[in-house]
Each structure stands twice: as C-alpha cells, then as structure tokens.
C-alpha positions as CSV (number, residue, x, y, z in Angstrom):
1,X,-12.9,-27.4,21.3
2,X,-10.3,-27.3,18.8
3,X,-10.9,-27.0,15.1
4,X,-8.0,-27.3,12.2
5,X,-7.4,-24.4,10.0
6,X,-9.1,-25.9,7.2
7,X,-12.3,-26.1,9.5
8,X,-11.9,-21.7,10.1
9,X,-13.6,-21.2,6.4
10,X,-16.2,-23.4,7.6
11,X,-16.7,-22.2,11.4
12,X,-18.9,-18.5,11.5
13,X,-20.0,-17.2,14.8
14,X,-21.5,-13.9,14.6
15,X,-21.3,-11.8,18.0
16,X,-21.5,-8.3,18.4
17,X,-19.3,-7.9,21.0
18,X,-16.4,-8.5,18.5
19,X,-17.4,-5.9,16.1
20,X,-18.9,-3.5,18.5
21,X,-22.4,-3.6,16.8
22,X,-24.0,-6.1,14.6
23,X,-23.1,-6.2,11.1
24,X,-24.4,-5.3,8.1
25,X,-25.8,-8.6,6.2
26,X,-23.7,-7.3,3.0
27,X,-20.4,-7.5,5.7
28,X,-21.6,-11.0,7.5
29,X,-21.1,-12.9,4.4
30,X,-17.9,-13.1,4.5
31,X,-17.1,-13.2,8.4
32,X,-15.8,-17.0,9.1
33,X,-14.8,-16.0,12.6
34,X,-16.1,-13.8,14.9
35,X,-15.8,-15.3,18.6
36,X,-15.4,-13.4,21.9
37,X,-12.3,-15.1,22.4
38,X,-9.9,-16.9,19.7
39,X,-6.8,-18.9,20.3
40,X,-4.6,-19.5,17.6
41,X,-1.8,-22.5,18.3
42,X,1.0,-23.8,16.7
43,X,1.7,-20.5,14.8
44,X,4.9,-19.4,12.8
45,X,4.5,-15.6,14.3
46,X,6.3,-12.6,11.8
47,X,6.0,-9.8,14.1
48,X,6.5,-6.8,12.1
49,X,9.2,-5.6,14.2
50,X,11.9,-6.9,11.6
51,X,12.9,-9.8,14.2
52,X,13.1,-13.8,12.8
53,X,10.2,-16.0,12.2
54,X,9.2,-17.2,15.8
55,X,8.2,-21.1,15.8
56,X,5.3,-22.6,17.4
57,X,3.2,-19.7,18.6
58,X,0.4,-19.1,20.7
59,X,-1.9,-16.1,19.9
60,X,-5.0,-15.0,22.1
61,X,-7.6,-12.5,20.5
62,X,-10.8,-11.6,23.0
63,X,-12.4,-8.7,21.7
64,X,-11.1,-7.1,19.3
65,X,-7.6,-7.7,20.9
66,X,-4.2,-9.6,21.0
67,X,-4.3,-10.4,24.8
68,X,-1.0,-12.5,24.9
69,X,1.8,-14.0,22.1
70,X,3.7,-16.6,23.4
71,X,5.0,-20.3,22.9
72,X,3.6,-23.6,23.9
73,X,3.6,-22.1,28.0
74,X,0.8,-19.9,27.2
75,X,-2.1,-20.3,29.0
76,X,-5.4,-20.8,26.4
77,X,-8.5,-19.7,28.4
78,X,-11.2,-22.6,28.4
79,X,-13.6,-20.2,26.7
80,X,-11.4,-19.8,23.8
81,X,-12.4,-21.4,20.4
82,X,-9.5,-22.5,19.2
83,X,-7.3,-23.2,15.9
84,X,-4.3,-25.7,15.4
85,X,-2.2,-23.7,12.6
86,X,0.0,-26.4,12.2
87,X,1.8,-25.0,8.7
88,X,0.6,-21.5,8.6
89,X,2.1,-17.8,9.4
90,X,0.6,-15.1,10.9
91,X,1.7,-11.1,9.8
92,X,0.4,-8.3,11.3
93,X,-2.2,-6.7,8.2
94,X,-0.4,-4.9,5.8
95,X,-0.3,-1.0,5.7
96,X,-0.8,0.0,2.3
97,X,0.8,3.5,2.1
98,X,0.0,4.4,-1.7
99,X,-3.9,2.9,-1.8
100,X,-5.8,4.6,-4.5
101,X,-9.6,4.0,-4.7
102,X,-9.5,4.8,-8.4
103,X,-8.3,3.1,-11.3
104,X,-7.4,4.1,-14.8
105,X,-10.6,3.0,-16.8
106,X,-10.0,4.5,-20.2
107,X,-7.7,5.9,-22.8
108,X,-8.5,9.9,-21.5
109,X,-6.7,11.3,-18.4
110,X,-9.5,10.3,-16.2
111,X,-10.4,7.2,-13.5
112,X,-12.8,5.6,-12.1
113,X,-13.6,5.4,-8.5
114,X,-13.8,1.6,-7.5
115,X,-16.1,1.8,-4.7
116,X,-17.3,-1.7,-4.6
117,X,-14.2,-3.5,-5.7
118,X,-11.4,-2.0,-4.4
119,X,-12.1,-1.9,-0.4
120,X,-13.1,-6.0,-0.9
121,X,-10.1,-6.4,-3.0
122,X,-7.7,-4.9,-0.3
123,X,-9.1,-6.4,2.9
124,X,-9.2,-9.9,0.9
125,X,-5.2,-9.4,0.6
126,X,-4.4,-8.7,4.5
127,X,-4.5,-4.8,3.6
128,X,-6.5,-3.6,6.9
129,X,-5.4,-0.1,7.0
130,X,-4.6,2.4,3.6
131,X,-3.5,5.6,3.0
132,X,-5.3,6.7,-0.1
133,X,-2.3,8.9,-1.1
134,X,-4.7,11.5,-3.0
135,X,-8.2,11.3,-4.0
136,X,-9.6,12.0,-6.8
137,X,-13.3,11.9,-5.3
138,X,-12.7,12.8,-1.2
139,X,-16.2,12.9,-0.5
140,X,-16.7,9.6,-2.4
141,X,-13.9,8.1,-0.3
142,X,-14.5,10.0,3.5
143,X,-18.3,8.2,2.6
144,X,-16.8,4.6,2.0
145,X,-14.8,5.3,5.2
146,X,-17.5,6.2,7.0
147,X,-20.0,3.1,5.7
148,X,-17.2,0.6,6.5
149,X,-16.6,2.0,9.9
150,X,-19.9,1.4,10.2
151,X,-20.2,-1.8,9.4
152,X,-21.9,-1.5,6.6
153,X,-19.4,-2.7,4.2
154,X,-16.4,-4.9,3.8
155,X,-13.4,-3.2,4.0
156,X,-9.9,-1.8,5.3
157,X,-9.3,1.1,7.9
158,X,-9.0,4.3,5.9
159,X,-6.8,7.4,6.2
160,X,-8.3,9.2,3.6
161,X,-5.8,11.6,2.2
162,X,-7.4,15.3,0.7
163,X,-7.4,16.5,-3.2
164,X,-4.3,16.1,-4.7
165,X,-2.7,19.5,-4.1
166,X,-1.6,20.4,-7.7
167,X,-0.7,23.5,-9.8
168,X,-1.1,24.9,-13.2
169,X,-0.9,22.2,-16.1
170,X,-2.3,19.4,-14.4
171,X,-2.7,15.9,-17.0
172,X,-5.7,14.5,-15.3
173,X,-8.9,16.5,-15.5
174,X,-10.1,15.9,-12.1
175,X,-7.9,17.8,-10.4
176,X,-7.9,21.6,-9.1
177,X,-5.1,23.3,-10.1
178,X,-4.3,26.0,-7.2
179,X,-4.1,29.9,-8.3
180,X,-1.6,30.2,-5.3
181,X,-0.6,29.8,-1.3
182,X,-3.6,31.0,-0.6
183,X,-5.7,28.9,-2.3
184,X,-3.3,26.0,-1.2
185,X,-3.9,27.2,2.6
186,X,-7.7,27.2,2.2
187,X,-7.7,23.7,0.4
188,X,-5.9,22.2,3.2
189,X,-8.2,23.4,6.0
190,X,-11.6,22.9,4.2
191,X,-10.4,19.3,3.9
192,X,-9.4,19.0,7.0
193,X,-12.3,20.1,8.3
194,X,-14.2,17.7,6.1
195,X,-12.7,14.2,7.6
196,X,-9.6,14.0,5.6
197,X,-6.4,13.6,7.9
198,X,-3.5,14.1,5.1
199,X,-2.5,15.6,1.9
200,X,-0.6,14.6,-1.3
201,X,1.4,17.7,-3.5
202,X,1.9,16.8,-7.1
203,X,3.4,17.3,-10.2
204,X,3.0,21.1,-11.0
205,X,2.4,22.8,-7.6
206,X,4.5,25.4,-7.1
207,X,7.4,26.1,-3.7
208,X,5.3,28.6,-2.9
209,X,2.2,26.5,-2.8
210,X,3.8,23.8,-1.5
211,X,5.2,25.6,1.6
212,X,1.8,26.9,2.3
213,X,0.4,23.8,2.5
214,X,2.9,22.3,4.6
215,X,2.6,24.8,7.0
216,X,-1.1,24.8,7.2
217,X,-1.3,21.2,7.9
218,X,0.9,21.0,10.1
219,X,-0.3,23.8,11.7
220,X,-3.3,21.3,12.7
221,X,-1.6,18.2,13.3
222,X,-1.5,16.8,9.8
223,X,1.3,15.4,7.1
224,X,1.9,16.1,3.4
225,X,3.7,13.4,0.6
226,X,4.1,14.3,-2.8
227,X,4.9,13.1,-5.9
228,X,6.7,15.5,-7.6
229,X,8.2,16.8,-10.4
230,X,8.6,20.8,-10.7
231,X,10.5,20.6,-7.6
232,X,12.8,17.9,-6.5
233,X,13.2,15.9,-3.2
234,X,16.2,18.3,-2.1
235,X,14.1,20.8,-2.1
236,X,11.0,19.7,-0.9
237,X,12.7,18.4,2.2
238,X,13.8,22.0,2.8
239,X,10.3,23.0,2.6
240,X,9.2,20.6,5.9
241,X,7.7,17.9,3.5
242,X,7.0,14.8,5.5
243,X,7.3,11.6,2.8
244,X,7.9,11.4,-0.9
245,X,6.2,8.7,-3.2
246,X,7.7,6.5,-5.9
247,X,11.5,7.1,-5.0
248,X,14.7,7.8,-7.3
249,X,12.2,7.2,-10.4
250,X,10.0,10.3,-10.0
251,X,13.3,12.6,-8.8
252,X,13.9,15.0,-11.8
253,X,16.1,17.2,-9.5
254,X,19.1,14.7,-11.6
255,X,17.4,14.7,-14.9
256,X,20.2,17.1,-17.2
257,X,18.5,20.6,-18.1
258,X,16.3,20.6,-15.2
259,X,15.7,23.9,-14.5
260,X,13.9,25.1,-11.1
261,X,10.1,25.0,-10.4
262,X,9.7,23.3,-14.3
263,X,8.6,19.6,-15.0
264,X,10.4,18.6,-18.0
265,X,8.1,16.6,-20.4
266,X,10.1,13.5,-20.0
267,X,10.7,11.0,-17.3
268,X,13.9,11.2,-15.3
269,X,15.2,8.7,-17.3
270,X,15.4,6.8,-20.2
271,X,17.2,3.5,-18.8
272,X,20.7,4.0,-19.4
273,X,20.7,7.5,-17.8
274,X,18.7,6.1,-14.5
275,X,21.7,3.1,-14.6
276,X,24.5,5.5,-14.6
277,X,23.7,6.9,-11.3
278,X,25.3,5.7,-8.3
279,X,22.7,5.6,-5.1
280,X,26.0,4.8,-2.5
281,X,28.2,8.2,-3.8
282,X,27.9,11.3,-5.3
283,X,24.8,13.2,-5.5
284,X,21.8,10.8,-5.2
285,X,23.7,9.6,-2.1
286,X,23.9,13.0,-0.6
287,X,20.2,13.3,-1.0
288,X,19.1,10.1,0.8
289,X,21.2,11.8,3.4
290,X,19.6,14.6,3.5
291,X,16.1,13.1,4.1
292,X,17.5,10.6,6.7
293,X,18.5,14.0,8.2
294,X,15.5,15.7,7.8
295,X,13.3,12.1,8.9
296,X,11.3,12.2,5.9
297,X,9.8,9.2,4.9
298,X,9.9,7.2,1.0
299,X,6.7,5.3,-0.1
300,X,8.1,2.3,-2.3
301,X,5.7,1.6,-5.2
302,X,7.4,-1.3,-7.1
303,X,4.6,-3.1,-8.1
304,X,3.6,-0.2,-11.0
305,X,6.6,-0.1,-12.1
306,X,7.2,-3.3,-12.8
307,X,3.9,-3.8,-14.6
308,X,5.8,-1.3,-17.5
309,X,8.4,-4.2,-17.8
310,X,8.3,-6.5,-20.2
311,X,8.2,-10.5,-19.5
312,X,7.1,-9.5,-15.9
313,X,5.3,-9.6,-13.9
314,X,3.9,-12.8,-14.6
315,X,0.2,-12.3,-15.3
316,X,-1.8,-13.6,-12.7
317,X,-5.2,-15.5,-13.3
318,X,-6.8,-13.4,-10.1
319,X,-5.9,-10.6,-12.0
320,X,-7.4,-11.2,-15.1
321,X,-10.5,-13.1,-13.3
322,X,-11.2,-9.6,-11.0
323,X,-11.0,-7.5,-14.3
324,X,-14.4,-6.2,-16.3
325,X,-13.5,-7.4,-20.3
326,X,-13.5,-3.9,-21.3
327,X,-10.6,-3.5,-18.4
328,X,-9.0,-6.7,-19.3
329,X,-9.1,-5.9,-22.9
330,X,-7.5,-2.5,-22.6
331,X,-4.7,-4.1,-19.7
332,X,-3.5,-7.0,-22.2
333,X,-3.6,-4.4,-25.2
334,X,-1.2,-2.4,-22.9
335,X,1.1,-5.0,-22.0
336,X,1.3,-6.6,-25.4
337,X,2.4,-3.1,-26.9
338,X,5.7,-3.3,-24.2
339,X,6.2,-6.7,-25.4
340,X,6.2,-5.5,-28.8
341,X,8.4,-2.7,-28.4
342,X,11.0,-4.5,-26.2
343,X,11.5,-7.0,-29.2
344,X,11.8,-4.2,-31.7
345,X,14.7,-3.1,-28.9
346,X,16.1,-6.1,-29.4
347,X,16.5,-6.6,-33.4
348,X,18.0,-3.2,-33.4
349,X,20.4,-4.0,-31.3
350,X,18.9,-2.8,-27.7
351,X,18.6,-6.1,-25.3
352,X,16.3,-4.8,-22.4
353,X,13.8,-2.4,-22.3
354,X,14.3,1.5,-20.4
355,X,11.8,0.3,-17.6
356,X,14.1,-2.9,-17.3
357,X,16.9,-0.9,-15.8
358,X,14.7,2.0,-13.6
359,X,13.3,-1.1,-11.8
360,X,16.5,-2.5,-10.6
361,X,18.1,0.7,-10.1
362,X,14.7,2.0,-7.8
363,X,15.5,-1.7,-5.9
364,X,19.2,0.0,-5.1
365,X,17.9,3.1,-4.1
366,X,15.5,1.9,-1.7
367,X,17.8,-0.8,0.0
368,X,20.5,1.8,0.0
369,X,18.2,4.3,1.8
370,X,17.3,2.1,4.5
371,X,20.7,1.0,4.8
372,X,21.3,4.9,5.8
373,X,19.1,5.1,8.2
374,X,15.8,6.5,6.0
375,X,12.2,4.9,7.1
376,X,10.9,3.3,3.6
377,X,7.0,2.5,3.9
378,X,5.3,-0.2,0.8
379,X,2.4,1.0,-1.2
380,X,1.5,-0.2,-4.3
381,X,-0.6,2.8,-6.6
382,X,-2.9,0.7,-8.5
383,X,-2.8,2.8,-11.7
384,X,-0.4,2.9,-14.6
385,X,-1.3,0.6,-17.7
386,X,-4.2,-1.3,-15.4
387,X,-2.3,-4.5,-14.0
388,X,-1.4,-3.8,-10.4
389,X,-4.9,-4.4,-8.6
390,X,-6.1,-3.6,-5.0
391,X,-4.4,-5.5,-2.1
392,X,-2.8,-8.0,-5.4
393,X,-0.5,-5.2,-5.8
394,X,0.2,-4.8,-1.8
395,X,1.5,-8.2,-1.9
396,X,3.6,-8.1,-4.7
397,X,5.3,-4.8,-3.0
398,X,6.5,-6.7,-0.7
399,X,7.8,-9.8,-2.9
400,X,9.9,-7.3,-4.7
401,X,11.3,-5.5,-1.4
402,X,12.6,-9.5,-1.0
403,X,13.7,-9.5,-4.7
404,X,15.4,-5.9,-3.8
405,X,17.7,-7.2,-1.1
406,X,15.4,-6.9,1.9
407,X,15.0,-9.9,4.3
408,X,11.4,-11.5,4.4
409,X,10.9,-10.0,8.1
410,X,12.4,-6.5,6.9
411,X,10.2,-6.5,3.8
412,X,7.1,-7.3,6.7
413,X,8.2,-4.5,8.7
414,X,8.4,-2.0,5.8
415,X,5.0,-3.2,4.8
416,X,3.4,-2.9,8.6
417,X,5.1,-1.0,11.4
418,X,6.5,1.6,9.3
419,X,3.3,2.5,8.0
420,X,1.9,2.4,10.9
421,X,4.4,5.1,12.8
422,X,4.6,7.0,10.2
423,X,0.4,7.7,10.6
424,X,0.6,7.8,14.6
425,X,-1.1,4.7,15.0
426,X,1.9,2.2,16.1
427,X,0.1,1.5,19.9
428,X,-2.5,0.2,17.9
429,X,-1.5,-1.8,14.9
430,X,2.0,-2.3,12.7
431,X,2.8,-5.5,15.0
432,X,1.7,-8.2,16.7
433,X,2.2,-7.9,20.3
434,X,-0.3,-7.9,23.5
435,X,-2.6,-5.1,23.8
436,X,-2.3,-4.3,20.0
437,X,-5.6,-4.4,17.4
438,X,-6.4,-8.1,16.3
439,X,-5.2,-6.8,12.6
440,X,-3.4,-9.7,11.1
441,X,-3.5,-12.5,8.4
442,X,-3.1,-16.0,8.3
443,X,-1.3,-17.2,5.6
444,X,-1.2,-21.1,4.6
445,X,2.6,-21.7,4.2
446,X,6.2,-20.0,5.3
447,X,6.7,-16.9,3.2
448,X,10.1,-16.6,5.5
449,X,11.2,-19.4,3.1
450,X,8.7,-18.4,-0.2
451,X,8.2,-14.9,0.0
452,X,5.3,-15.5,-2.6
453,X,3.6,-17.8,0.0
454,X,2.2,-14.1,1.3
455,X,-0.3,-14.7,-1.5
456,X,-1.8,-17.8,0.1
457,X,-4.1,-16.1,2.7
458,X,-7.3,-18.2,4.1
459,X,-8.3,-15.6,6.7
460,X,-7.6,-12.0,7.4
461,X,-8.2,-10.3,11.0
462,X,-9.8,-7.1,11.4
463,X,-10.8,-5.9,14.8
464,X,-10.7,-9.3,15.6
465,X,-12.9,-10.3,13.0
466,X,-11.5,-13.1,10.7
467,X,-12.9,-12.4,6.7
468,X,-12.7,-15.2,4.4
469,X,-10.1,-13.8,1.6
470,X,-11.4,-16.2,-0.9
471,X,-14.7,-15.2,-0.5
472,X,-14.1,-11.4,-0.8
473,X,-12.1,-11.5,-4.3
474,X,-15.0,-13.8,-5.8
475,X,-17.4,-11.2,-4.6
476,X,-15.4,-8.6,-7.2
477,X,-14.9,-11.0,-10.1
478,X,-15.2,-9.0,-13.5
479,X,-15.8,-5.8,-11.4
480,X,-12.7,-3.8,-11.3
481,X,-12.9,-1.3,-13.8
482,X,-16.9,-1.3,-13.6
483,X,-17.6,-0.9,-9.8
C-alpha cells in the first residue's frame, strides 16, 4: 500500500508497539503515523553528518527504529506502510542546545514557565531533544520530562539542566545566589540527585564557585556551560568548563577596564568596539584556540540576537498567531522602540544600529571557530525582548548559521550531531543512519537549495512516531506567554 505525503496528515494508526505503551489521549491527537513498520521512498536524505544532500532515498522505520537508508536497491518489507516523498527532505530532529521552558512575560526580571506551550511548540518544529540550558523552575521542568516520557504529553526528549548556578547580584529574582564553593558543591549534587543531568554558571558566580562546581559534576559524570560575565572564556576554560553560551557577544574578558572576577554594567560592546575586533588574529583568535585546545564546546544563539536588530527578523505571522495579546502587545512595543531608536541613529548621523554590527561580527566568530577546529552546537534561548519562540527560533538558528557562511549540511550538523555528542547520546540520535532512533522531520521542499524551506515541516518523527507539526502549533495559538 502506498500513500502520498499529502495522504500522511490524513493516515493515523495508533499501535503501542511504536510508542512502547499506549498513549495518552491528550498525545494521540496529534499522532498521524504510528505503524510498526514505515517506509519512506523517494527521499532527499540530510544526514547530519555534514555530507551532501543524498537523492532519491529509501528510509525503513519498524519500531521505533531506522532499520536501513539506502537508494532505490533497498529492499521495502511487504508489511511496511509506505510513503512516496517525491519533493520532500528528511533531517535528523534538531538538537536544541539553549531550550528554555520559560519566557520573559513582563516588564520585572521575572518569567514565566511555559509548560503547555513550549514542549508542543518545540516538537512542532523538529526539535525532539533540548537542553534546557538553566532552569528557572527544575522541579517544574524534571515533572514535564517525566509526563512526556510518559506519554502523557506532547513533547521533545529533555536534558533538563539544574538551577542556574549564580553568585551575588543576580538580575532575575528567581535565582539562588551561592554564599560560596561549598554551597556551589552541595547545589550540584542535590540536583543531581534530583533528575537533573547538567548545569549552567552565570553571570556573577565567582572562580571559586565556579571551580567547585565543575569538579563536583564532573566528579559524577555530568557537564557545566555558562554564560558569563565576571569571568571570561579564558579563564573559564582553565577552570575545566565544558561549553560556553552565546559566543564573542557575552565575552567581557575584551571589553576595556575589565577588571577580574567583576561584570561591568555594560555589554561587551557597543557596535563599533565589537567591529573592531578581529576573530582570525590577535587576541580573540588566540582564545578560540585555546578552547579548540581545551575541546570546549560554543552554543550559537543567533536567533536572540537578531530579534534586538532593527528591520529584522521579519516578523512572522506564527509568531504573532502563538502569542497571548498581552505578550504580543508587549513584543511589538519592544520592537517598535528599536525601530525608533535606529531612525533617531540615523538623522544624527549614525546609519545602523549597535546590535547591527554584534550580529555580523558573532556570524565571524562562529564560522571562524569551526574553521579552527572548535565544536559549535545551535540553540536558540527564547528570551530577550519576547520574539524568538519555541522550536520557531530553532529553525531560524540554523537559517542564520547559512546566512553566517555555513553550508546547508554544515548548518544541519551543527544543529543535530553536535548536540547530540556533546550530551553522550550520538549512538542514538544526531543522524540518520541504521540502528539510530526514528528522530527526524520531513520537510516539504529542498532547504539544501532554500535554507528557509526547514520551516515547511508536515510531520516530525519521534521514537518513530510521526506528529502532525501543524496540528501542535494550532494547539498553542495565543498561549505563549499564558501557558
């Protein structure tokens, strides 16, 4: 039996052998396919390795699995229900590296947890495995983990990531602020013994602090990121840190009067000063080679930083359709006030905004760490002035690893198998290849040759399960900032 891709949102099977137990009626709405054993012909296959588009590709999924990849020689078992995909790509899911479940829903340095939304948002964009890259509510996430493990929700694998690890003088309410190592040691193993598997340092903590904390997870098998600012990437390198978020943007270690284990009040740069610096010489260079050296890992997070830009990114309808009005309101407000200023630049004489420059000069940095060797991983941190959404924002990430210089299959592999290395789980997802987790997403269209095709996806596998995408982000509409 064969059926056309436009007949998969219409085609639902339910069997539990697929999901290993019976689903959740809440989950079941929005499982189009769900057989024992799938076949998936005519396929444009991006592996997630970094190798070209392959052409006319056979995939077999029985239970859960990828059983074989291959071209037109590959054997379809007679059991298999079975899709011409004429037209259409397959990626492996995305990785999302930087995946908050919390969004900024007001004025005051406090967020929301998006429970409901955020989960549908980023399995409904091909995101089927997140790092949450620190929590502001762990048990609220280590539940959400556990209900969609279950079955009991929709949703992506989760690597729930522990408390932020913070120090004194922390801008957002919700978070501890340590009193020293010692508190930083026993934060680290309460959590870990609590379900999370990984830990985020931020803006204030102290070397001290920090080194404690590195050593106590690793000590059990664990990794620590941070987004810093009292101490710089330099340093935190020396100190055993495994991965730093955001890039050359949140690096004050350049920023002039920087003094050790302070955060200055002000950003690294204010445009011009970020432009000056050259990412292939001098001392930003000798710092991506010292984390090549040391294999720490970058997270790129584009997609927040562009929405600080002004005329980009384009404001999406999706966007504003998955929005509540109060979040709408406040996101427009937000975006109209860069507009505004970035005019005011311009009659007195200033032609593109600060945040026009950092962009493009984070877009050098990145390429020109992976050029020497670094491992660069996409996340997206839906936070900032409230326009980079769940999963939405996954997808841009990786448009703007194209617009940074990236191929279409490097940008894939930065957004997949890098992720998945970096969190041990490469035998299992990252890339398409027999024996790997049926974790991947059908996309109508060739984003080798339209990167922004990655944003037409009809079905995305998880487990072997196929969601319908469209379904999921109308489940959310006017809930983000709510729910």
């Amino acid at each position: 039996m064969r059926r056309s891709a436009a007949a998969m949102a219409a085609f639902l099977v339910i069997a539990s052998v697929a999901f290993g137990q019976t689903p959740a009626p809440e989950v079941q709405q929005f499982v189009t396919i769900s057989a024992p054993t799938v076949a998936l012909t005519h396929v444009r296959v991006i592996d997630g390795t970094g190798a070209p588009a392959r052409e006319n590709q056979t995939v077999i999924i029985a239970n859960g699995k990828i059983t074989s990849l291959g071209g037109d020689s590959t054997a379809v078992p007679s059991s298999a229900q079975v899709f011409d995909l004429h037209g259409y790509t397959v990626i492996p899911g995305l990785v999302g590296m930087h995946d908050h479940l919390f969004y900024p829903t007001g004025d005051a340095a406090v967020y929301g947890e998006m429970a409901f939304s955020f989960p549908r948002l980023y399995l409904a964009a091909g995101v089927t495995t997140i790092r949450t890259a620190g929590s502001l509510e762990p048990y609220t996430d280590l539940e959400i983990k556990k209900a969609i493990d279950s079955g009991a929700s929709p949703g992506p694998h989760m690597h729930v990531t522990g408390p932020y690890l913070e120090g004194k003088g922390a801008l957002i309410l919700q978070l501890h602020q340590l009193t020293g190592p010692e508190d930083a040691v026993r934060t680290v193993n309460y959590w870990l013994d609590e379900g999370a598997d990984n830990f985020k340092a931020y803006n204030f903590i102290t070397a001290d602090e920090l080194a404690a904390a590195i050593a106590a997870a690793h000590n059990r098998g664990a990794k620590v990121t941070g987004h810093l600012c009292s101490i710089g990437f330099r340093q935190a390198a020396a100190l055993g840190i495994d991965n730093l978020e955001h890039g050359l943007l949140e690096d004050y270690e350049f920023l002039p009067g920087k003094k050790p284990g302070e955060c200055p009040a002000v950003r690294p740069g204010d445009g011009a000063f970020m432009a000056a610096l050259d990412v292939n010489t001098g001392p930003v260079h000798e710092m991506i080679l010292d984390l090549v050296a040391r294999h720490v890992a970058i997270t790129s997070t584009l997609p927040v930083f562009e929405t600080e830009v002004p005329g980009r990114p384009s404001i999406q309808p999706r966007v504003l359709d998955a929005l509540s009005p109060d979040a709408r309101t406040r996101f427009l407000k937000r975006k109209l006030s860069r507009e505004d200023t970035a005019r005011l630049r311009a009659v007195f004489g200033s032609e593109t905004s600060p945040w026009t420059a950092e962009l493009k000069k984070e877009m050098e940095f990145e390429y020109a760490f992976v050029k020497a060797g670094g491992t660069l991983m996409a996340g997206e941190d839906p936070t900032g002035i409230g326009g980079d959404l769940a999963g939405f924002g996954d997808q841009r990430e990786v448009e703007l690893l194209v617009e940074a210089g990236f191929t279409t299959s490097e940008a894939i592999h930065i957004a997949t198998e890098n992720g998945a290395k970096y969190l041990g789980e490469a035998d299992r997802i990252g890339t398409i290849a027999a024996g790997k987790n049926c974790d991947l997403i059908v996309i109508k269209g060739d984003p080798s040759q339209k990167i922004e095709n990655i944003e037409n996806i009809e079905t995305v596998f998880k487990d072997g399960v196929g969601y319908n995408s469209v379904k999921l982000i109308e489940s959310v509409r006017g809930q983000v900032g709510l729910n």
